[in-house]
N, C-alpha and C positions, 0 to 999 in steps of 0.2 A: 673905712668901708662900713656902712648901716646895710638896716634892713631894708631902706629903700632902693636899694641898689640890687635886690636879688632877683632872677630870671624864673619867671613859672614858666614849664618846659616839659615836653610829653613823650614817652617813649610809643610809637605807632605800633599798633597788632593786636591780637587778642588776650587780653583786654589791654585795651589802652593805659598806659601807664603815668601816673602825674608826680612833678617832681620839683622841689625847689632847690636854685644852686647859687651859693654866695663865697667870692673868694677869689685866690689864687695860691696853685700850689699845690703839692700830693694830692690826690685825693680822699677825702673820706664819705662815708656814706652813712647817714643814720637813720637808725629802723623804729618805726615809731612800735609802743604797744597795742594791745587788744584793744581797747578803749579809744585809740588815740591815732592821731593822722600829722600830718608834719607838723606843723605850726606847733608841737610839745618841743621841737630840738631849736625854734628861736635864741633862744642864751646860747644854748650852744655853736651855732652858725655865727652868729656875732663875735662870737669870742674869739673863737679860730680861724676866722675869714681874713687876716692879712697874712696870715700865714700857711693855709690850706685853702685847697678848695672844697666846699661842704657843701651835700647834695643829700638834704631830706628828702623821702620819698612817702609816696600814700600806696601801701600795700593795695592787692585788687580789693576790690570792694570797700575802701575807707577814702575819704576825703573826694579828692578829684579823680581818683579813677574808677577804672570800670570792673567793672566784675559778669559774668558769665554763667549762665543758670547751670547747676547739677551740683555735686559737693566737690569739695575742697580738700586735694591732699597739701600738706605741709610743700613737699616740694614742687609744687606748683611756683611758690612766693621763688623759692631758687632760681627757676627758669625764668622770670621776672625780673629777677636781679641781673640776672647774666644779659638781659635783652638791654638793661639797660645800662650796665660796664661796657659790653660794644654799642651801643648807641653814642656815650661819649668818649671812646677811643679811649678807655681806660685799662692799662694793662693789670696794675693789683693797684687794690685801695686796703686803706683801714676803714671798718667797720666796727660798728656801736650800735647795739641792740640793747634795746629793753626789754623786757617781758618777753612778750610774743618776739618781738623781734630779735633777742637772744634765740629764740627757740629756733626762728629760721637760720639762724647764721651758725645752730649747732649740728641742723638738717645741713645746712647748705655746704659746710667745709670739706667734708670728705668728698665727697664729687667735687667741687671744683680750688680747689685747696692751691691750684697755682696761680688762683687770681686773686689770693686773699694774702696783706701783707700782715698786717697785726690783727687782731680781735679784742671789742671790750663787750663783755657780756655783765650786764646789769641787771637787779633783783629781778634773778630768775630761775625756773626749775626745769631739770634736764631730764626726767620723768615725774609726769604727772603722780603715779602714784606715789612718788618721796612726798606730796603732801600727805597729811593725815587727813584719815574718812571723814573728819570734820569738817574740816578746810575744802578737803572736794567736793561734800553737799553743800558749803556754804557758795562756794563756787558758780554750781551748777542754779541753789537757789536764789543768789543774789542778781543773775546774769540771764541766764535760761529761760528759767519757770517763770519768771514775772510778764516777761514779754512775748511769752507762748499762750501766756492767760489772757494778753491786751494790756499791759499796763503800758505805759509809751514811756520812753528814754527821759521826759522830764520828770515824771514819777519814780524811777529807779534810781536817779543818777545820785540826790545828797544819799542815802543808804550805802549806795555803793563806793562813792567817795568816801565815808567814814571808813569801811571795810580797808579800805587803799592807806590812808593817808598817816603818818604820826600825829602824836597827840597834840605836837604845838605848829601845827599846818597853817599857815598862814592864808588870812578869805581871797589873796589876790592871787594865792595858789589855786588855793579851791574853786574861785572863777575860771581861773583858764580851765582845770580839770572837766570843769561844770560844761563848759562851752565846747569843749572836745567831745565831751559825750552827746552832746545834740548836734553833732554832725555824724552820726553815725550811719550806716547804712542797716537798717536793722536785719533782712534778710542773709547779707554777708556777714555781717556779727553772729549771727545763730550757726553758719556752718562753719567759722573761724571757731566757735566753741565746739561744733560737736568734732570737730578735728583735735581740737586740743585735749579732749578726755582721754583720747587714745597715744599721745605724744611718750614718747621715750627714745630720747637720743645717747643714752645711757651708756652704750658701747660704742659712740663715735668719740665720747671725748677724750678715750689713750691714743687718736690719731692727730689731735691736737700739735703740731710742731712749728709754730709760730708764736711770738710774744704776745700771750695775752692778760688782758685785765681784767679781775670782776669786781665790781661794786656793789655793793649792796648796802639798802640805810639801816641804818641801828631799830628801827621800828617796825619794820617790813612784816606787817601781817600774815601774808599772804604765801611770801618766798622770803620764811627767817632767815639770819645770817648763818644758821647750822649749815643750811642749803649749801651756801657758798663756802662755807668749810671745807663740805664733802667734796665737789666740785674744783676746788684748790687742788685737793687730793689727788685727783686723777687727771687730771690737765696740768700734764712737763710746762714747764717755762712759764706756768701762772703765777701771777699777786694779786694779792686779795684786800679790799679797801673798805673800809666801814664809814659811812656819812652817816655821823651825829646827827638824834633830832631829824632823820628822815625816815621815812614809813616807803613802798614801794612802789613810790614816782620820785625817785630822789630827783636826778636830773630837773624837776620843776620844784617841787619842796625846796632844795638849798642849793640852787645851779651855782652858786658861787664856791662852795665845796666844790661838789660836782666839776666844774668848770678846770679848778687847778688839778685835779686828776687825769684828769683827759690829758687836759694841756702839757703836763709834765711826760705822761707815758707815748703819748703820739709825737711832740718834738725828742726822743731820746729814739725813737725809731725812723723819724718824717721819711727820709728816702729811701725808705723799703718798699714804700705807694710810689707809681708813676703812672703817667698818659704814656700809649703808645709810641707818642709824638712828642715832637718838641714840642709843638706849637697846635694848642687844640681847635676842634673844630670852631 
């Protein structure tokens, strides 16, 4: 099974919800990050598509879907998710967040924690404030303030990919990265950030009680590997995986690392995810 064979596919309501699905099998669902809209979990939908079924999604306001004027709480993207687990008759999947999309699915678990089989949460932080005052005005500066003054997303984006990426980042990496940030939505990018300054899901993760993964690259500017230490720490039933030589877009940096992680921890769980149904819609 290739990429040519995948379904672009819409969850109906407000906002409309856009979604790619390649595969058969359990399901899993992957979350892109802040920067990023489906087309980052490519390798990974490839890889695991004879064996699962894999349904990237574009959060509201990134890629093909819609977004809704006023601001943006975190569990907003929950309700989102859930609209779209009953849209394909899925009773639990496994989920795999990045960045931002760890951050939903650390919102998202305690409320709905009986539709979630396993968890991989990748270089990411569980309150904002665990980064240092550095790293949060570089945050704010790198992201924010540039495009609050007029700079556009082609002016911001090699900067900001340096800030992201490890030091032997590969250009065919840094194009995709490159070309994910010019599809951004820039209006939903600014209340996706001012949402995220206030983030702390910091006392949801001792509810954690399902097998999860964190990964994090050895390089990870952004959200170091301390992060995920702590994080191990307080989330029952976690392991913790370090990708060499990756900064915090591992999953695109080294998806061949990447790749046998996943692979190993979701088939040592697979039918813990099901459809409703035998036989999906």
């Amino acid at each position: 099974m290739t990429l040519k064979d995948i379904k672009h596919q819409f969850v109906e309501g407000n906002p409309r919800i856009s979604f790619k699905e390649l595969g058969n099998g359990p399901p899993v669902i992957f979350l892109h990050g802040i920067g990023g809209n489906h087309s980052n979990w490519y390798d990974q939908q490839s890889h695991i598509s004879d064996r699962f079924t894999t349904i990237a999604w574009d959060a509201r306001g990134y890629g093909d879907s819609e977004d809704y004027s006023g601001p943006l709480k975190f569990s907003d993207f929950g309700e989102d998710l859930i609209r779209l687990l009953d849209s394909r008759d899925i009773d639990k999947a496994h989920f795999v967040g990045l960045s931002m999309g760890a951050r939903i699915l650390m919102d998202f678990f305690p409320k709905y924690k009986n539709r979630v089989a396993t968890l991989v949460l990748c270089d990411c932080f569980f309150d904002y404030k665990i980064l240092s005052m550095d790293k949060q005005k570089e945050f704010i500066d790198l992201r924010q303030k540039p495009l609050k003054s007029g700079k556009t997303l082609e002016e911001i984006a090699p900067k900001l990919i340096d800030s992201l990426v490890g030091p032997n980042c590969t250009k065919e990496a840094r194009d995709k990265l490159y070309k994910s940030f010019l599809k951004i939505h820039i209006n939903s990018y600014l209340k996706t950030i001012a949402e995220t300054v206030n983030y702390d899901a910091s006392s949801n993760l001792s509810k954690f009680n399902v097998p999860t993964q964190l990964i994090y690259g050895e390089y990870d500017q952004l959200t170091p590997v301390a992060i995920g230490k702590s994080a191990q720490k307080k989330i029952l039933n976690s392991s913790l995986n370090i990708i060499k030589n990756a900064g915090h877009l591992s999953n695109i940096e080294q998806p061949d690392a990447f790749n046998t992680i996943i692979n190993n921890f979701l088939s040592k769980h697979r039918n813990l995810a099901k459809f409703k149904k035998d036989i999906r819609k």
